[in-house]
C-alpha positions as CSV (number, residue, x, y, z in Angstrom):
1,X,170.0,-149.5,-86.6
2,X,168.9,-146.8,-88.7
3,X,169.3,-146.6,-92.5
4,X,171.7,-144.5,-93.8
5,X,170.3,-141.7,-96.6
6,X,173.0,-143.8,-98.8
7,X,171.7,-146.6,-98.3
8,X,168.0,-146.1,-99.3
9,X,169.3,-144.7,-102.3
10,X,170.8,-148.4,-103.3
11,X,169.6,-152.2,-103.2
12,X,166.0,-152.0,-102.5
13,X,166.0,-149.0,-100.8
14,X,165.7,-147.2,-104.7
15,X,162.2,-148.9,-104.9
16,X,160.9,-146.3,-102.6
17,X,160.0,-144.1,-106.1
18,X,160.1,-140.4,-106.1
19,X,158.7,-137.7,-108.2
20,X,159.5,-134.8,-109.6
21,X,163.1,-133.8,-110.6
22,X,164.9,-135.2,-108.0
23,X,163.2,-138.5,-108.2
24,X,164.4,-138.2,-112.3
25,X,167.8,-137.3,-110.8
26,X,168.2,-140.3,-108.4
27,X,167.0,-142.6,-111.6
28,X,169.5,-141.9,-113.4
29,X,172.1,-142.7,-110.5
30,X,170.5,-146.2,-109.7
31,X,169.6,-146.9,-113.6
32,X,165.2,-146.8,-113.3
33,X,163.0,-144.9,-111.3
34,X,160.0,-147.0,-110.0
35,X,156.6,-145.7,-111.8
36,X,152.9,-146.3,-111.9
37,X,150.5,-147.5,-114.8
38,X,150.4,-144.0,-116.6
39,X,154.2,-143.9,-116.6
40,X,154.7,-141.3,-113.6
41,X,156.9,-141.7,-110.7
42,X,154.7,-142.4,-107.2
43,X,155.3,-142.4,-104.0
44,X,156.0,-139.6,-101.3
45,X,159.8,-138.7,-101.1
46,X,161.3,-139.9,-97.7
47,X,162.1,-136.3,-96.3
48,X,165.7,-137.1,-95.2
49,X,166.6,-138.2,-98.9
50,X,164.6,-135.2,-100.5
51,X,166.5,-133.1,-98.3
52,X,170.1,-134.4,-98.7
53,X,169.2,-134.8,-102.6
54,X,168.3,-131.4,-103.0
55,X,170.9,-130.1,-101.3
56,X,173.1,-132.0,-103.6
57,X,171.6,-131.0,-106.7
58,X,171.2,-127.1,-105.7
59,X,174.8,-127.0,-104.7
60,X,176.1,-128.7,-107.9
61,X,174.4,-125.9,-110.1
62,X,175.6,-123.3,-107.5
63,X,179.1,-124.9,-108.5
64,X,178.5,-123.9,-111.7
65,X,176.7,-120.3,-111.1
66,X,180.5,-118.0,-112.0
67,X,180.9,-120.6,-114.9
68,X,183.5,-122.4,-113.3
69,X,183.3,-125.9,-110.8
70,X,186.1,-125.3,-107.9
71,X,188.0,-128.0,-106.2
72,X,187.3,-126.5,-102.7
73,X,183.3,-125.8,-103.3
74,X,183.0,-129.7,-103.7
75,X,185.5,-130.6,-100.7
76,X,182.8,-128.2,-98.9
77,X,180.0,-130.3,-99.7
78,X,181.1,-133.1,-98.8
79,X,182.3,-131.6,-94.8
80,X,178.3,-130.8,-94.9
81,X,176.9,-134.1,-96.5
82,X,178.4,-137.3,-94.6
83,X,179.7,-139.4,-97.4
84,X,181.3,-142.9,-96.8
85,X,184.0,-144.5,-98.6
86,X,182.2,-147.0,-100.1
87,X,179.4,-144.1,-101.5
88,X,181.7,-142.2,-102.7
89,X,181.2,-143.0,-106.2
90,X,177.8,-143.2,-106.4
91,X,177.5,-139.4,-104.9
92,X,180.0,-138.3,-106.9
93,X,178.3,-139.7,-109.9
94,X,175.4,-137.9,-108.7
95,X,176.9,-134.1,-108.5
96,X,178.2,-135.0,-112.0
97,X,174.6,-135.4,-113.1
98,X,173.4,-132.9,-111.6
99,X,175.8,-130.4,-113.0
100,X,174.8,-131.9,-116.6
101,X,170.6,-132.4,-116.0
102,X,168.8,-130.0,-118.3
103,X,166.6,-129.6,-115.3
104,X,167.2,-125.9,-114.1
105,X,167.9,-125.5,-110.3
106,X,164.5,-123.9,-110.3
107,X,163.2,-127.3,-110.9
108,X,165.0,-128.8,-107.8
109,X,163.9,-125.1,-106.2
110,X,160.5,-125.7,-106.1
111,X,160.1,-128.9,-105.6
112,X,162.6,-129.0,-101.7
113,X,159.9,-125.5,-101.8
114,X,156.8,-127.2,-102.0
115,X,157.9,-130.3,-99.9
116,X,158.8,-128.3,-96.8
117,X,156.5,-125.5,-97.2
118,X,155.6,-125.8,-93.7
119,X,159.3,-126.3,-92.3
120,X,160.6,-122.7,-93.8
121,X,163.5,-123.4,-90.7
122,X,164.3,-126.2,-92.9
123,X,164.4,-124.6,-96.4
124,X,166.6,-121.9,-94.0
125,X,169.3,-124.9,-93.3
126,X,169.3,-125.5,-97.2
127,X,170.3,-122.0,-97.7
128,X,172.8,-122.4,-94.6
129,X,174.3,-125.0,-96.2
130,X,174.7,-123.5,-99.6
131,X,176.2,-120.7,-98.0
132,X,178.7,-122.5,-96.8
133,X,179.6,-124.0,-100.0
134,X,180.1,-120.9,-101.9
135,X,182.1,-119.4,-99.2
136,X,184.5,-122.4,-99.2
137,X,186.9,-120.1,-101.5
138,X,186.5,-117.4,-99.0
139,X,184.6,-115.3,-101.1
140,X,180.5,-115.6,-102.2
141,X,181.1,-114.3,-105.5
142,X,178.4,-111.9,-107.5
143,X,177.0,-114.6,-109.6
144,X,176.6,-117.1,-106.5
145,X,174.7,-114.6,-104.9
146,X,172.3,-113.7,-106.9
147,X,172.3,-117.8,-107.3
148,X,171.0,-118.0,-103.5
149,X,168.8,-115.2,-103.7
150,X,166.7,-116.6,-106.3
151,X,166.5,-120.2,-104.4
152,X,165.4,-117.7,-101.3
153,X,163.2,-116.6,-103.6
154,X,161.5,-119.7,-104.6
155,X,161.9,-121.0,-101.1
156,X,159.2,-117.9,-100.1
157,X,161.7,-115.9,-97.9
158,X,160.9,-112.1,-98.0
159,X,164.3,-109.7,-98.9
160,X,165.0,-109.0,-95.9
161,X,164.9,-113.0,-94.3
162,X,167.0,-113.2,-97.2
163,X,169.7,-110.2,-95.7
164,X,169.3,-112.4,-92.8
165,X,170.3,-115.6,-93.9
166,X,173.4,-113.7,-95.7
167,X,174.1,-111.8,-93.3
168,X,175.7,-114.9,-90.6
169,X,178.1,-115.7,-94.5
170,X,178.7,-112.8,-95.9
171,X,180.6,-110.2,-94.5
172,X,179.3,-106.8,-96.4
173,X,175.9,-107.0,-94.6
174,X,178.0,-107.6,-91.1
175,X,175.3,-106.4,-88.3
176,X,174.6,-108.5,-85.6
177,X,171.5,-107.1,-85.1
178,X,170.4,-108.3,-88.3
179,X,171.7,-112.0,-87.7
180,X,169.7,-112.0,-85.1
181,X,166.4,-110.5,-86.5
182,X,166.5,-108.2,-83.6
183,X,165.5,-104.3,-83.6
184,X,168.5,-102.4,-82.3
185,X,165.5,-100.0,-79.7
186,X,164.6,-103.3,-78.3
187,X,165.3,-103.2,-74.5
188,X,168.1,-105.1,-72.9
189,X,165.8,-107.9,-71.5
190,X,163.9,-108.4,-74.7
191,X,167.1,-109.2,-76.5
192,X,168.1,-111.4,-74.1
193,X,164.4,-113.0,-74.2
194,X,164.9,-112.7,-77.8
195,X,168.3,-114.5,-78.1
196,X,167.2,-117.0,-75.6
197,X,164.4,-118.5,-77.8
198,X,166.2,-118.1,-81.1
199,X,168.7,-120.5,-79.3
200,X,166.0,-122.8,-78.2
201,X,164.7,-122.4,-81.7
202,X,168.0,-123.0,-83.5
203,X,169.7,-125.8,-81.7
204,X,170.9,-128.9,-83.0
205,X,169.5,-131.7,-81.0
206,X,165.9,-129.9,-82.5
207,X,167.3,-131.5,-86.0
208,X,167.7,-134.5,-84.6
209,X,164.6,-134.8,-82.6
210,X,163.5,-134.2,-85.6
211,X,165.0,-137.5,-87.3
212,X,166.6,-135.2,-90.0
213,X,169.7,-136.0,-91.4
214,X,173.2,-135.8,-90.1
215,X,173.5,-133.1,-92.8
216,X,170.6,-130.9,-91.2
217,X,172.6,-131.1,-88.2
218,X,176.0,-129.6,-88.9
219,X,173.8,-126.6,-90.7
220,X,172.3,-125.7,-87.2
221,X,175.2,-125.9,-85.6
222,X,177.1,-123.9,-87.6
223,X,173.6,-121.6,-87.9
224,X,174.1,-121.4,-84.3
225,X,177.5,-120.5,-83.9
226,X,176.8,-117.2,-86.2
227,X,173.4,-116.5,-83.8
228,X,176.2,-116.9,-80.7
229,X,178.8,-114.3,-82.2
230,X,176.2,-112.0,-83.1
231,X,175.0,-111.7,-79.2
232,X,178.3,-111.6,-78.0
233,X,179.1,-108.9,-80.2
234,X,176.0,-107.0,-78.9
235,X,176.6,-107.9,-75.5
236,X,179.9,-106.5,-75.7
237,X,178.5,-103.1,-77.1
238,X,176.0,-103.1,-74.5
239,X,177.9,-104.5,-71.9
240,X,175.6,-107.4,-71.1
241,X,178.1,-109.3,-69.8
């Protein structure tokens, strides 16, 4: 049977040491971070935990981006992050330290940036899930915005991947055309080749075929879902059907 992400994180699984902010950040949940004979954290992070941890600690300072921390944000992380009743104190006690780290989200920015800097679908899924935390109030207010667009930023995605990304959350940029990264002269048969393989490129059972986390998952499908009512809307317009 295969670990749970909460379950490396306690017992011996914490011995598996991590660097960089995050590694800091899961320290000070378990109470030491393994180090080497200079002092420093070793050891590559596991990339499901890097990538459920940074999720965690980017969307606790998103929480606090308009100043405030909002019941419903935090029941909308914990729909995307699979959380079981016995973890639920040691997660919540890491969003609380997170929230309070002097470590900007830039910090936790870069580091998810450099790790998967050859997976920008994954750094996408980060910024999928986000999204759907800061929408959990129905609205993606100013200051959460300009939040994700600096993480998109630091993740290495150009403006208008950016517009993209936004564009399946937030309603003000609603053009399907844009959600699917599609040129409105493109012939009938190329969208459909076009929607086709952004399908095949988008679909769950990739995450999991790629052993990421539960949490990876539930972003692609709900990635997916946008992708699917952006072609139908098209299709409708075009009458594809």
């Amino acid at each position: 049977m295969i670990q749970s992400i909460w379950g490396k994180l306690g017992g011996a699984g914490i011995g598996m040491a991590l660097g960089g902010p995050i590694g800091a950040l899961l320290g000070g949940v378990a109470g030491h971070v393994l180090v080497d004979r200079e002092g420093a954290p070793f050891g590559k992070p596991p990339r499901d935990v890097l990538f459920t941890m940074g999720l965690v600690a980017l969307a606790a300072k998103m929480a606090k981006a308009d100043g405030v921390v909002v019941d419903v944000e935090v029941r909308a992380f914990e729909q995307i992050v699979e959380v079981p009743e016995s973890e639920h104190p040691r997660v919540q006690r890491l969003f609380e330290l997170a929230m309070q780290t002097s470590d900007g989200f830039e910090s936790y920015a870069r580091q998810i940036g450099t790790e998967f800097r050859e997976e920008p679908a994954l750094l996408e899924d980060v910024l999928d899930g986000l999204f759907h935390i800061a929408k959990a109030d129905e609205a993606v207010h100013e200051a959460e915005y300009v939040y994700l667009k600096n993480v998109a930023t630091i993740f290495a995605f150009s403006e208008t991947d950016f517009e993209r990304i936004a564009a399946r959350h937030v309603r003000q940029a609603d053009d399907p055309y844009l959600i699917l990264k599609a040129d409105r002269a493109m012939s009938d048969s190329e969208l459909k080749r076009h929607y086709r393989k952004l399908v095949a490129d988008n679909h769950p059972d990739r995450e999991i075929a790629r052993g990421l986390p539960p949490e990876a998952v539930k972003i692609a499908t709900e990635r997916l879902a946008a992708i699917n009512a952006a072609w139908e809307r098209i299709a409708a317009e075009r009458d594809l059907r």
